[in-house]
N, C-alpha and C positions, 0 to 999 in steps of 0.2 A: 317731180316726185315730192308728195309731202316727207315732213319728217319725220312724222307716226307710222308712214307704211316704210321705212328702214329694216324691219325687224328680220330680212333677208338676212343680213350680215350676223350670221349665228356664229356665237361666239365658240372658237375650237378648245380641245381640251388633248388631245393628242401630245402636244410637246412638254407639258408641264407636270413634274416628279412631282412627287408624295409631300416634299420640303419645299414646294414652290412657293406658299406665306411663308412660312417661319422664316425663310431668307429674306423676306418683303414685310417685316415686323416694324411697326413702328414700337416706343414707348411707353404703356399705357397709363392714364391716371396720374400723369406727370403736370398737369395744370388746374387748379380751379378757376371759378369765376373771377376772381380780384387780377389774376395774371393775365385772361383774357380778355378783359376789361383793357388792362394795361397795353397789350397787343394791337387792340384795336385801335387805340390811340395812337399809339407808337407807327401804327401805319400812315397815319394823317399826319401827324404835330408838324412836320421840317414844311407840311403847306401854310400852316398858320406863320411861318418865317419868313419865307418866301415865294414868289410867282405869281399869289393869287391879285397881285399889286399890278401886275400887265392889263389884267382886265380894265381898271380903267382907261386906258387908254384904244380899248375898242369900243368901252361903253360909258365912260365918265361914273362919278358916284352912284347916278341915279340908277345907270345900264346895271351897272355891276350890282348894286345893292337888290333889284329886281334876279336880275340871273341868279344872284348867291339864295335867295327865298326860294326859287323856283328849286334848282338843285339841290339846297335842303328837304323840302317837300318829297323832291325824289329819292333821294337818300333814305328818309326817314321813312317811304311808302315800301322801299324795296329794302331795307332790312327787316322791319318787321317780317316781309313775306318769306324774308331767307329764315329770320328765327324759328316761323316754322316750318319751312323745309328741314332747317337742321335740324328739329327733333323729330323730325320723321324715318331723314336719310342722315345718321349723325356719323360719316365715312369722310375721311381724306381727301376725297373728292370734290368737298364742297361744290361749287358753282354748275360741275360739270358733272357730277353726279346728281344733282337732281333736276340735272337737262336730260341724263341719258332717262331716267324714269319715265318722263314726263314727255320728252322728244324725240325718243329713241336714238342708234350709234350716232348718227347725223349729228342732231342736236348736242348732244353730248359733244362732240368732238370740237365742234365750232364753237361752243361755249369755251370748254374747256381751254382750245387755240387762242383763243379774248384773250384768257384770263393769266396767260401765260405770256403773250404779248407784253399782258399791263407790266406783269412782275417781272421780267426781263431785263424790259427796257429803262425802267423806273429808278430801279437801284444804279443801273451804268448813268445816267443823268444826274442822280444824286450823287455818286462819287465824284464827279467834277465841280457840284456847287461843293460840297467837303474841301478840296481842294483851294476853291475860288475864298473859301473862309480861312482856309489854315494858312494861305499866303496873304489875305489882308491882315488877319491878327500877326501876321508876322514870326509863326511858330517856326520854331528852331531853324530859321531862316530858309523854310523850304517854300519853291512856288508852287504855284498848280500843273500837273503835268505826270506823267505816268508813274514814275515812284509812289505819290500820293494814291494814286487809286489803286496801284498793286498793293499798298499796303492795308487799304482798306477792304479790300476784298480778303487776302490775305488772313487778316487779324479776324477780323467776322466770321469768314468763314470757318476758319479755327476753331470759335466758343460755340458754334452749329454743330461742328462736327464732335466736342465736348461729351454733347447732350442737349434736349431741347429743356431740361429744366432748366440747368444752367444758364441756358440760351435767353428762355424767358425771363427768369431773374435780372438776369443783366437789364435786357432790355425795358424791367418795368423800372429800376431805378434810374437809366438815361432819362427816361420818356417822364419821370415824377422832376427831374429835374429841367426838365425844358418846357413842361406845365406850369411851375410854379414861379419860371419867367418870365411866361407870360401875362402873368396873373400881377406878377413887379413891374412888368411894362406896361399894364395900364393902370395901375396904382402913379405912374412917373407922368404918362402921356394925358390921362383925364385933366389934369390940372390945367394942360395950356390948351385945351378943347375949344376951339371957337366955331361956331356952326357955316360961317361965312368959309370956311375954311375948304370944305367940303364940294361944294359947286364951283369950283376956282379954275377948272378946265375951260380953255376956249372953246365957244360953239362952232360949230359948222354948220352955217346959214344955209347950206347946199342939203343936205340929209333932211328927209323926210321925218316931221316932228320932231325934231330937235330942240332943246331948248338950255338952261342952264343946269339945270337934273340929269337930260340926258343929251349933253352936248353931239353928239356921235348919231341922234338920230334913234328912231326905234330898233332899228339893226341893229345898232350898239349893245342893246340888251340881248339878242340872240348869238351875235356876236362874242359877249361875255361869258356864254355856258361853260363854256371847258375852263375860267379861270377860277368862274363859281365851283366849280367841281374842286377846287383846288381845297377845300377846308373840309374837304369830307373823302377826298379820294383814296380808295386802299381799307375803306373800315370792313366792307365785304370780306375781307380776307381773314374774318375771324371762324367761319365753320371750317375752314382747311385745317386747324386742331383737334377736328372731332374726334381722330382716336387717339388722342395723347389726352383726353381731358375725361376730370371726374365726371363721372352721372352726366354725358354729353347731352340729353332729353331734356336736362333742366338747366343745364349749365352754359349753354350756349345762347337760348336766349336771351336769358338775364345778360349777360355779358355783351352781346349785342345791343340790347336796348339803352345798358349803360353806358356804350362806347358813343353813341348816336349823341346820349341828351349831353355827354360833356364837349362833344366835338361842336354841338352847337352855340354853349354859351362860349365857349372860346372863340367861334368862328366873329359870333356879336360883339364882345367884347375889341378883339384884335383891330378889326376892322373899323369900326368907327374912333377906336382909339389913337390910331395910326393916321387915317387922313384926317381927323379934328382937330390932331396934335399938328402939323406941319402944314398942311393942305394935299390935296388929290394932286394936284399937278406938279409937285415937289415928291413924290412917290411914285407915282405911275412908271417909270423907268426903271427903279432904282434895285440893284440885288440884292439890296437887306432893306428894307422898305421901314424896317420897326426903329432898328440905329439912325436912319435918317430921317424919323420923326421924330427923334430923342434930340438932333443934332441940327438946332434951327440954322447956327451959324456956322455950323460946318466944324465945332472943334467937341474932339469926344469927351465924354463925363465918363464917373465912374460909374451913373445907372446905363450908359451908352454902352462900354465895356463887357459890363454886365450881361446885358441880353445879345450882345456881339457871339461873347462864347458861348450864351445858352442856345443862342442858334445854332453852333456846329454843333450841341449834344441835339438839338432835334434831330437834325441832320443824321446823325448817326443814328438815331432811334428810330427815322423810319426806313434806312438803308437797310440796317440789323433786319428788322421786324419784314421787311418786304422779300430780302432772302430767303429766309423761313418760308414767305407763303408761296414765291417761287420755286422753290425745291417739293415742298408738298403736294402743290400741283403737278406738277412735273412725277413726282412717286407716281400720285395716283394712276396718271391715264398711260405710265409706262405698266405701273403692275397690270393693269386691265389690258394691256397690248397694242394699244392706240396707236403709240410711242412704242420704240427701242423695250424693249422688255429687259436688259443689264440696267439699266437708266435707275429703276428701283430697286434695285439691292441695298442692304442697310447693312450698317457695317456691326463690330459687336457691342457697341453701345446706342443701336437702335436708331445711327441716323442714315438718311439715305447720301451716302456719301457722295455718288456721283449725279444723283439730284439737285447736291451742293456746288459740285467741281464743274460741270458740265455750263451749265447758265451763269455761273461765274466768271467760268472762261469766257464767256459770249460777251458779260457785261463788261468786263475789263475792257477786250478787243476793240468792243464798240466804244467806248470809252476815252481811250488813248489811241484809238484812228481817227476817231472826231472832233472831242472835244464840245463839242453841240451839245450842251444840256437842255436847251429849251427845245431842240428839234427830236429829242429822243423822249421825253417828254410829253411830246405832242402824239408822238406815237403810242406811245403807251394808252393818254386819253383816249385817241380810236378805240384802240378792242378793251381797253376798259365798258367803253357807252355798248358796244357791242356785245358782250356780256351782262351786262346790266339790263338791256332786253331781252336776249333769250332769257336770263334767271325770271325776271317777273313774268313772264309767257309762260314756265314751266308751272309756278305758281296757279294759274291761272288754269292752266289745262290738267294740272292734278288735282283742281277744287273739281274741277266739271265730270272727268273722267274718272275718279277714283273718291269719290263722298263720303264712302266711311270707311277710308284710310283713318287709322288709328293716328290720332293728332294731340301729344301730349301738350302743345302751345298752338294756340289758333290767333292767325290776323287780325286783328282789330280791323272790321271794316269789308274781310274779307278780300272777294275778287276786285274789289272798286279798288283797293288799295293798293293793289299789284296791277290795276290796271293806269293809275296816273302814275305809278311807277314806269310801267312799260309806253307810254305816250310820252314822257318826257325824255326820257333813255332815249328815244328813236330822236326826238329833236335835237341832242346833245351832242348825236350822231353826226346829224347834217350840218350840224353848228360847226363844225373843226374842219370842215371844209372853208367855211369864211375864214378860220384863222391858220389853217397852214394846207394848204390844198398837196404840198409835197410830202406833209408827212404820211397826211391820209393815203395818197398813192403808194408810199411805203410798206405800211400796215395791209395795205390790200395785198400788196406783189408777195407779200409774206404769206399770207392769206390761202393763198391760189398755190404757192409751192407746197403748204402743207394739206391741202385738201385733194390735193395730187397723192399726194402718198398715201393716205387713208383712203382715197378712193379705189387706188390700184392695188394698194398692199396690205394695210393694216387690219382694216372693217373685215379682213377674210381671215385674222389671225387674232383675232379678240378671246378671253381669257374667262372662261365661264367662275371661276372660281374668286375670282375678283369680286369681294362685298357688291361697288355699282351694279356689275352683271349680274349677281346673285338676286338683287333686290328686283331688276328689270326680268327676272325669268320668273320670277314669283306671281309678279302682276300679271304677266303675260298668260301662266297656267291658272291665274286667279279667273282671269278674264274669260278663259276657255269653259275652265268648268261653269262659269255662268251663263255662256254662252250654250252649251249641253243641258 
């Protein structure tokens, strides 16, 4: 069954009273571009800290420095093609409403299932590096371990539940402050830059094409996708604001496009400032990768210090920031019926509170039953790259099927743009099999439980009144009368 002939699954309208939005209200016009901007960032920065430093060691300098270009490239193909989605479809939905447009309930769901993965699992992972930070700074003498993450959950979810101004505020002064650490840490780290530094990984004479650039072989470079992904992962999560934000037609782009070009000088900067400074092969392990290029002989400074803490404010800033777009997702495809339809209820200061409590609770669980930050992590990458294809496919089939869809921002580039978007997504996919074949298995079994329910229960209880739905019955009667 393709996903365009879905359109069986007609959305019901029988159970839902007169007050079924006003109860599902988000906050309107509670953000401009500068906060979304800030957002975006805040979703990525705790990568520029940590993680994206494993990849060498599947791919050496050279693997990694080719994967991080590539996943750039796709990053930058597939936000542009969301900035115009999002003024098209500028709804809470983001990723998954303009699959449902574009892919019908199907598409829609499975998007949406990604995109809810990523933000789930991503913030439980981050609470335990939060931890693994507050016990090496040695704060109020506490370790890593579940107090730590109940408090973070806890405290964040608190200033959510506030208000998303509030929310946003916070989190664009975390996030200004863990940017401008970075910006200190290679202001510290360019000085002892030695290029020899850099190809310092032992080769493996066994691996196909191997050499001192790419010790690890050409697979190293495929290899490396999901770490490459690590300095841009989460910037997607900026049209999930669409109805809490001014003029979302123009305001999201822009905010998009800014979020892209700073994640990139930073991704440049970081990176070669960090293995130039120490070498690749004294980082490639390491869980703060930046302090240990600050720290050739192992004893700390006071610029080591320095970006020691500004790492736990990224940290914080992209926990903060990923809750948010987890709970937004999570609103949307409940108000539409996908989901538990209680799941979106807002409380009287316009947040969906149990949007917030619900994935919180999951992330804690998973959390402090694990422990596994890299393995939870890994999981998230899956249905992140899995979202990240569907979105540029949706792209792609609403350039073709719908042409003069009223488009107040159009692609640079067009379908070509959203299509090495969607060619690379699919590689990034198969990539995360090379680096953790159990997480991938995880993400699937997840997968399969939730495409059970929608297939048996939900798709027959979908929510006509719901913006995504509203906008899909549009094109549908659009289609009809052209078709007459």
């Amino acid at each position: 069954m393709s996903l365009e002939s879905t359109e069986s699954a007609k959305p019901s309208t029988a159970p839902e009273g007169d007050d079924y939005l006003e109860r599902r209200a988000l906050r309107r016009g509670s953000a401009g571009w500068l906060l979304l901007t800030g957002l975006g960032v805040a979703y990525v920065v705790s990568g520029d800290y940590s993680g994206w430093n494993f990849g060498l060691a599947e791919g050496g300098f050279g693997g990694l420095a080719i994967a991080m270009v590539l996943m750039g490239l796709m990053y930058t193909c597939m936000v542009f093609a969301l900035a115009e989605l999002s003024s098209v479809l500028p709804t809470a939905g983001g990723g998954y409403g303009f699959a449902r447009r574009a892919l019908g309930p199907w598409g829609g769901f499975l998007t949406g299932t990604a995109i809810l993965i990523e933000y789930v699992l991503a913030p439980a992972a981050i609470a335990i590096f939060i931890g693994d930070y507050v016990e090496s700074l040695g704060l109020f003498g506490l370790t890593s371990g579940w107090p730590v993450y109940l408090a973070c959950f806890v405290i964040f979810i608190g200033i959510h539940l506030w208000g998303v101004g509030e929310a946003l505020r916070f989190s664009f002064v975390v996030t200004g402050i863990a940017v401008v650490a970075l910006l200190v840490f290679a202001l510290g780290a360019f000085p002892e830059f030695d290029a020899s530094n850099l190809d310092d990984i032992a080769v493996d004479a066994s691996a196909f094409g191997s050499s001192s650039w790419l010790p690890m072989g050409l697979l190293g470079i495929w290899a490396a996708f999901p770490f490459g992904m690590w300095f841009f992962l989460g910037v997607e999560g900026v049209p999930l604001a669409a109805e809490e934000t001014k003029d979302p037609a123009r305001t999201l782009p822009r905010a998009i496009r800014w979020s892209m070009g700073i994640l990139v000088v930073l991704a440049l900067v970081t990176f070669f400032a960090a293995a130039g400074a120490r070498g690749s092969a004294a980082i490639q392990e390491a869980g703060n990768p930046l302090v240990e290029a600050l720290q050739p002989d192992g004893e700390a400074t006071t610029l080591s210090r320095l970006v020691n803490y500004a790492g736990l404010a990224g940290l914080v800033a992209s926990f903060f920031s990923l809750i948010y777009a987890g709970s937004r997702q999570l609103f949307a495809l409940s108000r539409a019926g996908y989901l538990p339809r209680f799941l979106s209820l807002t409380s009287s200061r316009k947040a969906p509170y149990l949007g917030l409590l619900v994935p919180g609770a999951i992330g804690f669980g998973l959390a402090a039953a694990t422990g596994d930050g890299a393995r939870m992590l890994n999981v998230a990458v899956f249905g992140a790259t899995i979202s990240y294809a569907l979105m540029s496919l949706s792209h792609i089939v609403l350039r073709r099927r719908e042409p003069g869809l009223e488009r107040p921002y159009r692609t640079p580039g067009g379908v070509l743009t959203s299509s090495v978007a969607l060619v690379l997504a699919c590689s990034a996919l198969v990539a995360t099999f090379l680096v953790d074949v159990t997480a991938a298995f995880i993400a699937l079994m997840v997968y399969v439980v939730a495409v059970a329910y929608f297939g048996l229960y939900s798709r027959k209880h979908l929510v006509a009144k719901a913006p995504e739905e509203e906008f899909a019955a549009l094109a549908a009667a659009e289609a009809e009368l052209e078709r007459n």
